[in-house]
N, C-alpha and C positions, 0 to 999 in steps of 0.2 A: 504493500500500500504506500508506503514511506517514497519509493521509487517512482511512481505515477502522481506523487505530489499530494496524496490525501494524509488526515492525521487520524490518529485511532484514539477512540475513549475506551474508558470499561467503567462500569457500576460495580461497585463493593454492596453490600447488603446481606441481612442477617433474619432468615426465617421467622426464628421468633416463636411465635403462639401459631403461625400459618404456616407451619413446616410440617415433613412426613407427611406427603398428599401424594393424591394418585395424580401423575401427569396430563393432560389432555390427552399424550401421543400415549397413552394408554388405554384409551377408550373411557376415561372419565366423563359422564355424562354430565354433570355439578361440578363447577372448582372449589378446590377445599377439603372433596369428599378424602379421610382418611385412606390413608397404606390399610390393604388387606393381611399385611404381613411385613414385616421387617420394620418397623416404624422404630425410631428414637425417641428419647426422652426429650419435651419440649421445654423452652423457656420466656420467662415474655415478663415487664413491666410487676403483675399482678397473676393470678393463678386463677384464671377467668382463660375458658375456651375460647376458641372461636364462635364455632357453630357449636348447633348441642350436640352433632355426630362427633366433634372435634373432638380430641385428649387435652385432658387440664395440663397446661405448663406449671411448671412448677417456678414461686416469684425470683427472681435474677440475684443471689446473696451479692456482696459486697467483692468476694474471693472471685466470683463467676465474673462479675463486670470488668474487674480488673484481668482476667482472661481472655476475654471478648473484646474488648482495648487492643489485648498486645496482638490476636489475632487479625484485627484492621489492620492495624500496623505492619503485620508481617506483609499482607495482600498485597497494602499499598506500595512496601519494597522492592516487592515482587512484578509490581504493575510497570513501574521505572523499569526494573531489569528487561522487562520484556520490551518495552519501546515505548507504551504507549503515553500517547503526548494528554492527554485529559480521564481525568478521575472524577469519577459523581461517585460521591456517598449519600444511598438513598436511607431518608427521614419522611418515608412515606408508604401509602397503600396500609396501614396496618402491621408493617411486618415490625420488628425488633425495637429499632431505633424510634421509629414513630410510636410504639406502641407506649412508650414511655412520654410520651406530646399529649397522648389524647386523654381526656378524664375519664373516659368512657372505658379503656381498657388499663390505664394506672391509678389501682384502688390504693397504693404502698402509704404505710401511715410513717414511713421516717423521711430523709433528706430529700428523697430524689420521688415524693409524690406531695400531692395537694397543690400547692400556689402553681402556676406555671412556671416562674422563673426556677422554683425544685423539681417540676415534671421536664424543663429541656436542661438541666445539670447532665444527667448520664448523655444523653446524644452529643449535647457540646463538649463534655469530656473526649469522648471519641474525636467527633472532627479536630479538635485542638492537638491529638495525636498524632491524626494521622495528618496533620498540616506540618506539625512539627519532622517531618521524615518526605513527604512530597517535594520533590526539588519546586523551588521558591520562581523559578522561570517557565512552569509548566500551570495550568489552570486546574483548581481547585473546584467540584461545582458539589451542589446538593439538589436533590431530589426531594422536596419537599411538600407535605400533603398540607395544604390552604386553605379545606375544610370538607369535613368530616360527614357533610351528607344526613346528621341526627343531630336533631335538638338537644341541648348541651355539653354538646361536643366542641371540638376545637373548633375556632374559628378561624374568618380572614385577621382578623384584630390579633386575636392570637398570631397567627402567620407574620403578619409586620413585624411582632415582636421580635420573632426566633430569627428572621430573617436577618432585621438589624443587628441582632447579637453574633450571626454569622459571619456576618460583611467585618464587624469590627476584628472575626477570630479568623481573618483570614479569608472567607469564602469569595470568590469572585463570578460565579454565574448560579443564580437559581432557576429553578425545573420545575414550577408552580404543577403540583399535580393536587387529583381529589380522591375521597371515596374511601373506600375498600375497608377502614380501619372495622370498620363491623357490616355486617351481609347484609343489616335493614338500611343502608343506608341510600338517600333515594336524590339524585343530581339529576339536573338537565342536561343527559350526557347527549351531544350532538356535534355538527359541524363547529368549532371553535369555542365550545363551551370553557376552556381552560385560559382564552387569550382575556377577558376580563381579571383573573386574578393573577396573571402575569402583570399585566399594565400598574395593578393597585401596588404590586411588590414594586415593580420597576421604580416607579415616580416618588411613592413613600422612602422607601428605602436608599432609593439612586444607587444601586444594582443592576446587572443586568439581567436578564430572565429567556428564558428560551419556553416556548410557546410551542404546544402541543393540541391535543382533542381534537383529532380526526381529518387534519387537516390531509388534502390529494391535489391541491392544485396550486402552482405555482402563480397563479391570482390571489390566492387568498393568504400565501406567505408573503408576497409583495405589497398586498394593501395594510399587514400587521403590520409590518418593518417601517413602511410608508408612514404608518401613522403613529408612531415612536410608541407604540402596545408593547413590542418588544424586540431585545435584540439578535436574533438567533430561529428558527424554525425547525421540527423536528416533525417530517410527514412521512402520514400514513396509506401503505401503499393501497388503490382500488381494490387488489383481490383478497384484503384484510378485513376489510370488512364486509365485504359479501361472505367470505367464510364464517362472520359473524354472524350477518343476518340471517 
């Protein structure tokens, strides 16, 4: 890729409470639905399933986070050795990182749950890791969930918050995503539904944001950029979502 002049990202990310699932390319009819067999021990925020088919994680001790740290860490070292020129650490969909964001799934009664600025300690710990070990001339991004789809849950307000706390710890591109943090959760998932909570990060925060939700035409990533929504577009190709629909 490096030869033909393109640059390579990778996403770091941690299961969480939505790990040990049957694949799609397994004939999973449902995402989420449980391993029939071989499944691992989960972990997550709070000791709260996913779904009710889900297995309870067991809640994240002190010992376990500081393993989970140095494992970013290692990835992220790993990511450099391999070439690649951009790193997103995702703080989204529900899985590990975010599940510690949202109230809905971090019930913890000590440092790192209740007020928000104690529910994003464990995540900003991480990214402040792995920022520390990411070469300093390469872009930093997060994957971050803007909101939660259920009434009191995390918010956009919430969003701004974590975002600016990222930008000052380092972060240089956010990836405004929604949803997934629990299965009732119910968005206006359409044509460019994600580029309004990019624009609100972008402008608040003065960060950049890279804009997603279903975009397929090079119209509609030129009229976002156009209209300073955001800086960056990330499209989704036609036959993706006909496989969806």
């Amino acid at each position: 890729y490096h030869a033909v002049g393109a640059a390579l990202g990778v996403t770091l990310n941690h299961a969480g409470r939505r790990g040990a699932t049957q694949p799609a390319t397994a004939g999973a009819q449902f995402p989420d639905r449980p391993l029939r067999a071989g499944a691992w021990p989960l972990v997550s925020a709070s000791p709260l399933p996913y779904t009710p088919r889900s297995q309870t994680p067991s809640e994240l001790t002190r010992e376990a986070m500081d393993g989970i740290t140095a494992d970013f860490v290692a990835a992220a070292r790993l990511a450099d050795d391999c070439g690649f020129d951009l790193l997103t650490l995702s703080l989204a969909h529900g899985y590990l990182l975010a599940s510690f964001l949202s109230p809905l799934s971090n019930q913890r009664q000590d440092e790192y749950g209740g007020a928000l600025e104690r529910r994003m300690r464990f995540p900003l710990e991480v990214f402040a890791a792995v920022r520390a070990v990411w070469p300093a001339d390469k872009p930093l991004a997060a994957a971050l969930n803007c909101h939660d789809g259920v009434a009191g849950g995390f918010s956009l307000d919430d969003a701004v918050v974590v975002a600016q706390t990222l930008k000052t710890s380092g972060c240089d591109l956010i990836q405004p995503l929604a949803g997934q943090t629990t299965p009732s959760a119910t968005l206006p998932y359409g044509k460019g539904f994600l580029t309004p909570l990019c624009e609100r990060i972008r402008t608040e925060v003065g960060i950049a944001t890279l804009a997603g939700g279903y975009l397929t035409t090079t119209n509609e990533a030129n009229t976002i950029l156009a209209g300073g929504r955001a800086d960056l577009v990330v499209m989704t190709p036609r036959e993706a979502l006909t496989a969806k629909g």
